[in-house]
C-alpha positions, 0 to 999 in steps of 0.5 A: 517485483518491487520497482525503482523509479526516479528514486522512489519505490513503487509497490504492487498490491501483494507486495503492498499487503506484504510490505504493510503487514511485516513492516507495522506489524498489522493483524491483517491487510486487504486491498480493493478498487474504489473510484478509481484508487485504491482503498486498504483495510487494516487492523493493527496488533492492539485491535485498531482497525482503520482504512485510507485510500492511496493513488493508483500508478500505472507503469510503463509497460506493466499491466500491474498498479502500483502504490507508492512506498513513500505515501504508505510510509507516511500515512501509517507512521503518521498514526 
């Protein structure tokens, strides 16, 4: 679930996948670990592939991590 903190939204890594794939109409999105981050790899609906890494947050009392909505947000309408 999809959590508000201090006014600001934090995914979980399915939630992200789901999220990026409705909301920028990607082909396909999948999230891994790298160096302690986590790293997406996408292809848009007009064949681009592309990839960045995004800061992992851990909540409080979840053992989930959780990436920001307003960091995914802007790298992606940054394109």
């Amino acid at each position: 679930m999809v959590r508000k903190i201090n006014d600001e939204y934090f995914l979980n890594r399915t939630e992200t996948i789901d999220y990026l794939i409705s909301a920028y109409q990607l082909k396909y999105c999948m999230t891994r670990w790298e160096n302690g981050k986590i790293r997406i790899t996408f292809e848009n609906s007009k064949g681009t592939r592309g990839n960045a890494k995004f800061e992992a947050y851990k909540c409080r009392k979840s053992k989930l991590v959780r990436l920001r909505k307003l960091e995914l947000d802007t790298f992606f309408l940054s394109d």
